[in-house]
C-alpha positions in Angstrom: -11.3 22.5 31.3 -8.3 22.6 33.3 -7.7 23.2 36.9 -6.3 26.5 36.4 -9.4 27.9 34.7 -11.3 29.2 37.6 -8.1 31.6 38.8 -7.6 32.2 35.0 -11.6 33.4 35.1 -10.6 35.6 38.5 -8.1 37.5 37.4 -9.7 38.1 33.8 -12.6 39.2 35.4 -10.5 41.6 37.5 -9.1 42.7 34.4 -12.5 43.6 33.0 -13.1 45.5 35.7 -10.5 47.6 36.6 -10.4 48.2 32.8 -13.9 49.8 33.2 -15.7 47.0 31.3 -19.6 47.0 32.5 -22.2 47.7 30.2 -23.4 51.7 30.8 -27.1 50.4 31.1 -26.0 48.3 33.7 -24.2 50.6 35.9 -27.0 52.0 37.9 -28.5 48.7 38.5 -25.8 46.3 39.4 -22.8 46.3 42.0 -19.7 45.9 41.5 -19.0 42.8 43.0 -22.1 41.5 40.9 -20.7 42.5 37.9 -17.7 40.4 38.9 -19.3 37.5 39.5 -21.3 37.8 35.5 -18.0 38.4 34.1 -15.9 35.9 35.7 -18.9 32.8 34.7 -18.5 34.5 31.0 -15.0 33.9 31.0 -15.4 30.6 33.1 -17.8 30.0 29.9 -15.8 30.7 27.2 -12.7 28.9 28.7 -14.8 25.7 28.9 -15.7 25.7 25.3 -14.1 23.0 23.1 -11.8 24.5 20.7 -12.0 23.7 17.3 -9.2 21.1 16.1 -6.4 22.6 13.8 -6.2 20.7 10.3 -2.7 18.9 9.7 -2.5 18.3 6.4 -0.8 14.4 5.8 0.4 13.1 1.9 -0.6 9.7 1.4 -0.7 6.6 -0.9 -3.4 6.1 -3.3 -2.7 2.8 -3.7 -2.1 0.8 -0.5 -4.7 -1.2 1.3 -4.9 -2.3 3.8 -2.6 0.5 5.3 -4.1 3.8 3.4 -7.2 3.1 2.0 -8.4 6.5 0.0 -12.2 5.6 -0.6 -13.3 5.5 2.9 -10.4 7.4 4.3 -9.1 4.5 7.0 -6.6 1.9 6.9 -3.6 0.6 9.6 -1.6 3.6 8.7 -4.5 6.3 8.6 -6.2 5.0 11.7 -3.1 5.2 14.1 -2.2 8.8 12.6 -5.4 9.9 13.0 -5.7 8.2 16.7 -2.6 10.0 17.5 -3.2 13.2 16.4 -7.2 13.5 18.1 -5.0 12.6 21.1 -3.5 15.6 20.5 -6.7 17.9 19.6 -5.4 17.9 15.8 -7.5 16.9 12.8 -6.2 14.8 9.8 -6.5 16.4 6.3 -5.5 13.4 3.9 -3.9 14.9 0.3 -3.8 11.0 -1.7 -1.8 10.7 -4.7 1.4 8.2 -6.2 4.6 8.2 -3.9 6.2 10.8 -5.9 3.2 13.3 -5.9 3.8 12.7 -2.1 6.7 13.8 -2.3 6.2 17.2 -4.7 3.2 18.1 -1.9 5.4 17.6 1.1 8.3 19.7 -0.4 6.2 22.3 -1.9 4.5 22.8 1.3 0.9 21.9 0.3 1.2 19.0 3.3 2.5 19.6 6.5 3.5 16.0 6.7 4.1 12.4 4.9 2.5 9.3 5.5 5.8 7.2 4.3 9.2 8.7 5.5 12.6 7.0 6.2 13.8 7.3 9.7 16.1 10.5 9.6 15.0 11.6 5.9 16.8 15.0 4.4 14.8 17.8 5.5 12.3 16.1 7.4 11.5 15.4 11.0 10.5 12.1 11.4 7.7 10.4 14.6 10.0 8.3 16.5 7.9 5.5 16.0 7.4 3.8 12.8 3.4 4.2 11.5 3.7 0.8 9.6 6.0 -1.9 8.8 6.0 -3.7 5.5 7.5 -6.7 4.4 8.6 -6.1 0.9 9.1 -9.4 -1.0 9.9 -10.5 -5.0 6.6 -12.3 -5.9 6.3 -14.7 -9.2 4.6 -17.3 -10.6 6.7 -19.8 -11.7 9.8 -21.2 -9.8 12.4 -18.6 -10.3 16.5 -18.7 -8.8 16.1 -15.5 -6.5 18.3 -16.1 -3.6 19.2 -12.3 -3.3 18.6 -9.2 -4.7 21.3 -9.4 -7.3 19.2 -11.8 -9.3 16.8 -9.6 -10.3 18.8 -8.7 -13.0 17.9 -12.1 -14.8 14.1 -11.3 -15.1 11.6 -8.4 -15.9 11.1 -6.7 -12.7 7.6 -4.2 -11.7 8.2 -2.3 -8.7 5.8 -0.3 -6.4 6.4 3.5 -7.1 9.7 5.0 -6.1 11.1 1.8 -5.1 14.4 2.1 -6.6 15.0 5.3 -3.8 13.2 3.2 -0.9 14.5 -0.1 -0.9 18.0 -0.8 0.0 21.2 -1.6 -2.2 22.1 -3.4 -4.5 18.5 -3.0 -5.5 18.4 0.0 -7.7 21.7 -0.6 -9.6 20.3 -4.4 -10.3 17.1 -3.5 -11.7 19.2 -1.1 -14.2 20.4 -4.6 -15.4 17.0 -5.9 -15.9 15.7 -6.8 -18.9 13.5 -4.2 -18.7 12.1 -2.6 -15.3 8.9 -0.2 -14.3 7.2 1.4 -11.4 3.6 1.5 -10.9 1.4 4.2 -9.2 -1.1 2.3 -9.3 -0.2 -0.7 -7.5 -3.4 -2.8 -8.7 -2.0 -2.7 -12.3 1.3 -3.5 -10.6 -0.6 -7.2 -10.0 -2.4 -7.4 -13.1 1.1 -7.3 -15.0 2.2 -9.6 -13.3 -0.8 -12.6 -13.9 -1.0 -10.8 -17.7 2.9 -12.2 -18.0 4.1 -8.6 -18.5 6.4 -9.3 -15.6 8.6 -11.8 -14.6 8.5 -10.8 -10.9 7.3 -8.0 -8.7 8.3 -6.0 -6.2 5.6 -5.2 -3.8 4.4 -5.4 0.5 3.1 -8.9 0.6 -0.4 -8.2 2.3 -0.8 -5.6 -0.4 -0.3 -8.2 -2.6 -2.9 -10.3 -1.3 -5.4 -7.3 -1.0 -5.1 -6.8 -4.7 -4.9 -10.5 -5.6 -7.8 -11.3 -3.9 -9.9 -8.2 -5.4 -9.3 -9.9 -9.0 -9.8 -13.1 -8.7 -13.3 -12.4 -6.9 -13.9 -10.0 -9.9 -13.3 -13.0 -11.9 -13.4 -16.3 -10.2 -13.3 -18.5 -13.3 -10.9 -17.4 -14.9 -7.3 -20.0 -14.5 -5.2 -17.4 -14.8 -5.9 -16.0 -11.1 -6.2 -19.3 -9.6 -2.1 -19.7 -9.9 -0.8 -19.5 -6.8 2.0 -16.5 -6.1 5.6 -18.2 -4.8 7.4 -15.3 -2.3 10.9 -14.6 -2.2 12.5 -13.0 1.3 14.9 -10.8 -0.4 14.5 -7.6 1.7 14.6 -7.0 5.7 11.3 -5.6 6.9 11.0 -1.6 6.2 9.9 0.2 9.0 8.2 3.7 7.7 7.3 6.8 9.9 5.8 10.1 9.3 8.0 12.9 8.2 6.8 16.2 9.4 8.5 19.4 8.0 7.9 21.2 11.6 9.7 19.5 14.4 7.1 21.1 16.7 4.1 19.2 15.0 6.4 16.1 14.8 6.7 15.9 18.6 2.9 17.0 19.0 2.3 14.1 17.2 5.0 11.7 19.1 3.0 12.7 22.4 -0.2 11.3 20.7 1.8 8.4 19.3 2.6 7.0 23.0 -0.3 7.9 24.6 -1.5 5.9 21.3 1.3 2.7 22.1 0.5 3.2 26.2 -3.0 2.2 25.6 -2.6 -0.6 23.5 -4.7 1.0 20.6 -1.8 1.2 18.3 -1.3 -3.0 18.2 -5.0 -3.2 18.3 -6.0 -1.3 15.0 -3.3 -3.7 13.2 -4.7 -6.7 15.1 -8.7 -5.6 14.0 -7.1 -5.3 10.2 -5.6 -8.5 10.3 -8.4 -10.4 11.2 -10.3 -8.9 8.9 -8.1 -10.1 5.9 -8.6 -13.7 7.6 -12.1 -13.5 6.9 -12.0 -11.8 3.6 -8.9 -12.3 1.6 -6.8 -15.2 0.3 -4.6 -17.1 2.8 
């Protein structure tokens, strides 16, 4: 409760009064001044009473551990979006789905925000703090001549979901010269392609990679195929991604929660807690 609240209690209590707002039984029994005092700890009572979180509805991945991870609702990204916004009194609704679906809910209206935005997206308001950073590399598994992204075009390229509108030029008109090119939704079938030599190389985050990489060859430790080790190409500069927010007001809400988020050192920290995690559980 605030400071103000006890002059706010006065002079709504006052209000009551003057307005003539004592119970009728009550009049004969209780003074003025006494009926005051019971209406200004009511108010005093009522002002103190948590209020109820709004809902902001946020579109995210259904495919990207360890930064969304839809089956227990958490992950890097999550955690610091829902940090920020309980900061704020604000309660996060997730909508998961592919990066286009994302998309359709965020322009439709049916989420009030996006988990993965460009910095100064059309028609968006973006946090002025990235949520997540990724390192997008090419991945393969034999030695392949990938000095820059114009290479792709030699090999079969699979590509996270909307990458051709996310990742930088020459990207997008190279893979048209692929032999042949997809995107996945789903991004574990993404890795399976890729170990099933359906793909020459991928395109994907490298610790997503090694989320998914790791989940398959523990689901089937004896088979050779997962025991080849990935070689990673640095073809891309790091993608920084923030939340897109189609009401600027909720987007600085939000950037208020985000550096009180930052100021306290919890922003690094959920990263740091993730990361140490993958050091105990996932391939190196």
């Amino acid at each position: 409760m605030s400071v103000s609240a006890p002059k706010k209690a006065d002079a709504i209590a006052s209000a009551m009064i003057k307005a003539g707002f004592i119970p009728a039984f009550l009049c004969p029994f209780i003074s003025t001044q006494d009926a005051f005092m019971m209406l200004r700890a009511l108010v005093m009572l009522l002002l103190s009473a948590p209020v109820a979180a709004d809902s902001v509805v946020f579109a995210a991945g259904n495919s990207m551990p360890p930064y969304v991870i839809p089956g227990t609702q958490n992950g890097i990204a999550l955690e610091r979006v829902r940090a920020a916004l309980t900061l704020q009194n604000l309660q996060l609704q997730v909508l998961f789905g592919s990066n286009s679906e994302n998309l359709t809910a965020f322009q439709s209206g049916a989420a009030d925000a996006i988990l993965i935005a460009i910095k100064d997206s059309p028609e968006t308001y973006t946090s002025s703090q990235p949520i997540m950073t990724l390192r997008n590399v090419a991945i393969s598994l034999k030695p392949r001549t990938l000095q820059q992204i114009s290479d792709l075009a030699r090999y079969r390229v699979g590509a996270f979901s909307l990458a051709s509108q996310l990742l930088p030029q020459p990207f997008a008109e190279t893979v048209q010269r692929s032999p042949s090119y997809k995107e996945y939704p789903r991004q574990i079938e993404q890795v399976r392609a890729l170990f099933a030599n359906e793909q020459d190389v991928l395109i994907m985050e490298r610790t997503i990679f090694r989320y998914f990489f790791s989940q398959l060859r523990q689901q089937d430790p004896a088979n050779p195929v997962y025991q080849q080790p990935p070689i990673y190409y640095e073809l891309f500069p790091h993608s920084r991604y923030f939340a897109g927010f189609r009401d600027p007001q909720l987007r600085d809400q939000f950037d208020l929660g985000l550096q009180q988020l930052q100021r306290q050192g919890d922003y690094d920290a959920i990263r740091t807690r993730y990361e140490q995690l993958m050091d105990d559980y996932l391939l190196r």
